[in-house]
N, C-alpha and C positions, 0 to 999 in steps of 0.2 A: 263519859263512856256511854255508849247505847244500851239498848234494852240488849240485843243482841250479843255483844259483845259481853254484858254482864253474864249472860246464859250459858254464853257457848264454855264447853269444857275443851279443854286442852289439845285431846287425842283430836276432837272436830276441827281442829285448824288443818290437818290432811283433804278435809272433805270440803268441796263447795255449795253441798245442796246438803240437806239432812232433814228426813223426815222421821217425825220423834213425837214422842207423849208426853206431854207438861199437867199436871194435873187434873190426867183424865181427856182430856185432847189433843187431838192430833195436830202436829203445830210441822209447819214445811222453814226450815231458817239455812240460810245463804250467808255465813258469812265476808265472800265475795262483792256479793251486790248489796251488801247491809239490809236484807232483807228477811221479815218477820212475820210469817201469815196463821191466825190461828185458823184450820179447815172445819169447815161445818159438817165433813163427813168425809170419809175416805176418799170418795172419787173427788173432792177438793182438792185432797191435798193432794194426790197424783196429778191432778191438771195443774194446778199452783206449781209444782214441780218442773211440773212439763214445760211449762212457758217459761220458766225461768231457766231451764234447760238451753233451751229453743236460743233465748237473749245472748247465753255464752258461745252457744255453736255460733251464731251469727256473725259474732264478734271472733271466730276462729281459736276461739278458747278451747283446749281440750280441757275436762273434768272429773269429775266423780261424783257421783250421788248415792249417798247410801243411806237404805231404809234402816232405820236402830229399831222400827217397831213392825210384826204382820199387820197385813192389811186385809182387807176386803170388801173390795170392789166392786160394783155392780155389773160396770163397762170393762169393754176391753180397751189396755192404751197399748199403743207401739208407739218405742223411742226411736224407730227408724230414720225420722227425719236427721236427727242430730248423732246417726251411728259413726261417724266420722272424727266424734268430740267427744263421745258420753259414756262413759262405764258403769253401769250398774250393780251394783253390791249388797248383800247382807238379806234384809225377808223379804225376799221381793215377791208382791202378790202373785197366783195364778194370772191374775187375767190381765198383768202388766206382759203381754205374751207375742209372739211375732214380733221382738228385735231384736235388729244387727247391730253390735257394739264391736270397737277397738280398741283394746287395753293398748293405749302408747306407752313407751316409752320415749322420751326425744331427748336428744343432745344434739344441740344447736340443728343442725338441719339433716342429722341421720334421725331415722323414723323404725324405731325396731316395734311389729304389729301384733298379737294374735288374736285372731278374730274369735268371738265369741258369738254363739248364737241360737238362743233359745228358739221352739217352732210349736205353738199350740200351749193349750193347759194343760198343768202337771206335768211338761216338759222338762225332764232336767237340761240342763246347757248345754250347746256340746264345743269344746276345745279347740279350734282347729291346730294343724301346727302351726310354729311361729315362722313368720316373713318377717326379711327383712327389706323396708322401705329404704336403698338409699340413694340421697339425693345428693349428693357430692358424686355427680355425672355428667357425665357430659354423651349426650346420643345426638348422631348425624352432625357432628360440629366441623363446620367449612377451614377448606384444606386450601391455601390461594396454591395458584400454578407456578411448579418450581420452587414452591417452599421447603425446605430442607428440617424445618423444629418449628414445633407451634408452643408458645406457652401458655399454659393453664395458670389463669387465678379463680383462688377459691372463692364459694358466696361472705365465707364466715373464715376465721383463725380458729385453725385447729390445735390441742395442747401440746401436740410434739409431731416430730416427722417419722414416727415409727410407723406408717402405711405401706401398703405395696398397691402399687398403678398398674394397672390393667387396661391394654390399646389394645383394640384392631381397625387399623387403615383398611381402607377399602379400596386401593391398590397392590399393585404384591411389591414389597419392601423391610426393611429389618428395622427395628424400632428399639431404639433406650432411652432411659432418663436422666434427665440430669436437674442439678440446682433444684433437687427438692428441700421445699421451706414449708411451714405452717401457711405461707399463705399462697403455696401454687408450686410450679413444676414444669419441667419443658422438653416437651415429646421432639425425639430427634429423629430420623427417616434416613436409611441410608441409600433411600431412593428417591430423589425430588419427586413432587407431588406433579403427577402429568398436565399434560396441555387441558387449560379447560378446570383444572380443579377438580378436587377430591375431597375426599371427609373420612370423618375417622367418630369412631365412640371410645371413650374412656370411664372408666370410675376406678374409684380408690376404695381398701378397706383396711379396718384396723385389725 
């Protein structure tokens, strides 16, 4: 067992980065990337942080980082670069200030967002509403000429076929579904798709 692992308590298995006090210092631990840093002072351990941050965004990891202890910093850091991946939580210093973060949540490839986002010192956060990312779509998807049903397959298997499909063809035509299954579905036209080809956008929702 690692030094890490011996350390980490329980509820920390939620969190990927965690910056924490062990005997009076301030100690940055990932149990993730099995990683152990004790910092020589606070702006340490926020950069330690940081780049370990940086490693999971890069790798398309979304995460969490939560401060269990105040800090205080000398510098100012923005988590901007890795807003895409990173959610920050719990004491987060003043002058960790200017970032954009996205609370995900994800199942399989729908992206539900709310944007978070602190602006300056002594900021508090502000909320936005939530979006929803989703990506079980299909925009501008080619129509051949004369085609009467296009079938859709999904990226991923979805748990059940309780969704409803949503088309607009980009010619004038009357549109149903049929043979919906977890893994696709097949758009009917009851107007062939004209000379030359057309297109159409779809998505589905639960």
């Amino acid at each position: 067992m690692s030094f890490v692992e011996r350390i980490q308590l329980p509820f920390q298995s939620f969190f990927d980065i965690i910056i924490d006090s062990i005997g009076g210092s301030k100690v940055v631990i990932s149990p993730r990337l099995n990683a152990f840093h004790v910092a020589t002072s606070d702006d340490d351990a926020i950069n330690y942080a940081l780049n370990l941050s940086k490693q999971l965004a890069n790798a398309g990891i979304y995460h969490i980082i939560l401060f269990k202890v105040p800090l205080s910093p000398v510098n100012t850091y923005s988590f901007s670069s890795v807003a895409s991946y990173a959610l920050l939580i719990g004491n987060i210093p003043d002058n960790v200030a200017g970032y954009s973060t996205n609370l995900m949540f994800k199942y399989s490839n729908i992206v539900f967002a709310s944007q978070i986002i602190c602006n300056g010192v002594n900021a508090y956060p502000n909320i936005f509403p939530v979006a929803i990312g989703n990506f079980l779509k299909g925009n501008n998807v080619s129509v051949a000429a004369g085609a009467t049903s296009l079938a859709v397959t999904f990226p991923v298997t979805l748990p059940n076929t309780n969704y409803a499909v949503y088309v607009t063809p980009q010619w004038n035509t009357s549109v149903w579904i049929t043979g919906k299954t977890t893994t696709g579905f097949t758009i009917n036209f009851g107007t062939a798709a004209p000379t030359g080809g057309s297109a159409l956008d779809w998505v589905i929702f639960f």
